[in-house]
C-alpha positions in Angstrom: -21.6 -45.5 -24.9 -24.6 -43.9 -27.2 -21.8 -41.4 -28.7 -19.0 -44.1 -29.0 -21.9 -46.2 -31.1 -23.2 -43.8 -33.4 -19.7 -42.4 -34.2 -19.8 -45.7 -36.4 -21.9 -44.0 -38.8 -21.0 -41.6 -41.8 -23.3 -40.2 -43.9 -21.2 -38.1 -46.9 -22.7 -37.2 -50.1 -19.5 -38.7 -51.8 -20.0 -42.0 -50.2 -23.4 -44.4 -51.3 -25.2 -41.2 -52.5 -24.9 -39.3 -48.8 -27.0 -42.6 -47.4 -26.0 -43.5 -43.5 -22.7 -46.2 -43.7 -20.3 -48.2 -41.4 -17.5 -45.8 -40.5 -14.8 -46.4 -43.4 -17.2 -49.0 -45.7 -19.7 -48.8 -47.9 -21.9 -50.7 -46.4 -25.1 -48.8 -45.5 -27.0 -49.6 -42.2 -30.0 -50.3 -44.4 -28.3 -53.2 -45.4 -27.4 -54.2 -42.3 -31.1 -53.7 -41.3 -32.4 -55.5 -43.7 -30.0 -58.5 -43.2 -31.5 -58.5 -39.5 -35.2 -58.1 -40.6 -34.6 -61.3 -42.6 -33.7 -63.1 -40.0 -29.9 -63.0 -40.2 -27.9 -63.4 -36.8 -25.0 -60.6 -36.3 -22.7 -63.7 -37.2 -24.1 -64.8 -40.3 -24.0 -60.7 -41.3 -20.2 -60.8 -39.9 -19.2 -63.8 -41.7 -20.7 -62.4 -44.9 -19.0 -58.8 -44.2 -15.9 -59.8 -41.8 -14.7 -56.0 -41.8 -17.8 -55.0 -39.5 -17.7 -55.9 -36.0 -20.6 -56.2 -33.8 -21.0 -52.8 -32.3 -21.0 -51.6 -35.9 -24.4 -53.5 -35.7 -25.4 -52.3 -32.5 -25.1 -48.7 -34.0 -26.8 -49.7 -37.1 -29.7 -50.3 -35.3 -28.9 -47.6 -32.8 -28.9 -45.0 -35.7 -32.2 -46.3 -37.2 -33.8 -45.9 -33.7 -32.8 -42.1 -33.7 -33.7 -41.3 -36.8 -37.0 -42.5 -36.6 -38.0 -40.9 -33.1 -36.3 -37.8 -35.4 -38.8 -38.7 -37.8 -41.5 -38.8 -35.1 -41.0 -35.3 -34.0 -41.1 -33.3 -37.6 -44.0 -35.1 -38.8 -46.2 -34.0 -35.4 -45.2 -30.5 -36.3 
């Protein structure tokens, strides 16, 4: 399930300056982050971006969670 989520994410240099997007958009998950930060349900952020679906969020935040326990690791060292 973990694999099948994050395989939603791209990160190419070509694509939003190499930042972490929804497979096949533009849309980075930093938007999609933010979105939820402010309060936004996955609905509201569907109807506003009808081409994600809501495992697209799940790995959003899924990707964000890695990264940062990523994050966690280099900086103790």
């Amino acid at each position: 399930m973990e694999n099948n989520l994050l395989e939603r994410i791209q990160s190419d240099p070509k694509i939003m300056f190499g930042k972490p997007v929804i497979r096949g958009t533009r849309l980075t998950v930093e938007i999609v982050l933010e979105k939820l930060a402010y309060g936004e349900t996955e609905d509201q952020i569907i109807k506003s971006y009808p081409f994600l679906q809501k495992d697209d969020i799940k790995a959003a935040l899924l990707y964000a969670a890695k990264y940062l326990s990523l994050e966690e690791l280099c900086a103790a060292n």
